[in-house]
N, C-alpha and C positions, 0 to 999 in steps of 0.2 A: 882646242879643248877649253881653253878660259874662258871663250864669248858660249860655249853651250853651260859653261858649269855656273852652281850658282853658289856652290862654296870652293873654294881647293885649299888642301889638305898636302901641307909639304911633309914626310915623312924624315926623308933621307938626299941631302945634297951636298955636294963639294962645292966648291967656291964659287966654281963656275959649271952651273949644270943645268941640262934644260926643265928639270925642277923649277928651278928658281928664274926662268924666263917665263914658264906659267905662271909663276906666282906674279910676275912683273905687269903683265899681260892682263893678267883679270885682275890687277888694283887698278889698270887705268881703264878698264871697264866698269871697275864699281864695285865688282863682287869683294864677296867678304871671303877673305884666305885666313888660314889657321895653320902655324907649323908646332910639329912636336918636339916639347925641348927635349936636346940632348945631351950627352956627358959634351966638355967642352975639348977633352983630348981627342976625341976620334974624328976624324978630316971627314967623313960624311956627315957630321953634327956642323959643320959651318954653316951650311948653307939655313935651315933650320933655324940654328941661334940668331945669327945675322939678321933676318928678318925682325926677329922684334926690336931691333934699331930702328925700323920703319914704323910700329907702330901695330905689328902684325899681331892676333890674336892667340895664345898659346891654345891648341886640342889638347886637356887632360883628358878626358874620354867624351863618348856620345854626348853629352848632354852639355857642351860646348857648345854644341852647333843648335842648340834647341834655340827658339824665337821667339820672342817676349808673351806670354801669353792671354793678355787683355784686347789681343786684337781677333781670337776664333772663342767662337761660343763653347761650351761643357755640353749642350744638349743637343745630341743627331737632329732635335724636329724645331728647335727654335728657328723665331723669323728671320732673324736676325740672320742666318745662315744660308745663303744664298747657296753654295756648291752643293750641301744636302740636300736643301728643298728640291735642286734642280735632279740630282741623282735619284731620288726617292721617287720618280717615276718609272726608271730603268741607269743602265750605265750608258756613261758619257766618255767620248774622248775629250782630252787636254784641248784641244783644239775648239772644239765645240764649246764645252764651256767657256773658255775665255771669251768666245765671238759672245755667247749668248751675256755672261757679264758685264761684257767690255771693259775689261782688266787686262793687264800684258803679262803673257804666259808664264814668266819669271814669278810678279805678283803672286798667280793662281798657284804654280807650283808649291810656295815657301806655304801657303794655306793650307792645299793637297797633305804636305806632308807635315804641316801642324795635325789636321783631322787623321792622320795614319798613326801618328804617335799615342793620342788620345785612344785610339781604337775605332773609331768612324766609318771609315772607309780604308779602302786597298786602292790602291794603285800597279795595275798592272799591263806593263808595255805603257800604250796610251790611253787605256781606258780604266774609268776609276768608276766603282759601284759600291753601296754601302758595305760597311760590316758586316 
């Protein structure tokens, strides 16, 4: 599950849970992991708090995981914007576009779902097609 995900999101972990063996897992993959704090008495709040000892990023809501946004353009038809241009002929799968970009699927995803949040495009299953 850590090497497909490209954030994980600890909710709820004991000390020793397999929560917190994903969470272990995709730090030495790279991905970026988020746990949500919790009250410090309740023994499923350990696993959660612990993590930010590591350096881990607290989820207060959605907009936690949002992605810097000086790297996707504001406008569906700008040049700049390679996954539109390329969609604005028909949809595409994840697959396709990355070969056709030549960007690593991880890459194309984190962009996919900057242009979803904007309103852009959908992504659904593996194929993404305009708004």
């Amino acid at each position: 599950m850590a090497a497909w995900a490209t954030h994980v999101i600890v909710v709820e972990a004991g000390k020793k849970s397999g929560a917190l063996t994903t969470a272990d897992f995709a730090m030495k993959y790279g991905q970026e992991v988020f746990a949500v704090p919790n009250r410090i008495d309740v023994p499923e709040s350990r696993g959660p708090n612990g993590l930010f000892r590591h350096g881990v990023s607290p989820y207060l809501d959605f907009s936690s995981l949002l992605l810097p946004q000086d790297n996707v353009s504001n406008s569906p038809f700008d040049e700049d914007n390679n996954v539109v241009l390329l969609i604005q002929k028909g949809p595409k799968t994840v697959d396709h576009l990355a070969n056709q970009l030549n960007v690593g699927e991880k890459e194309l995803r984190e962009q996919i779902f900057e242009l979803e949040l904007q309103g852009m495009v959908y992504l659904r299953g593996e194929t993404v097609t305009l708004s």
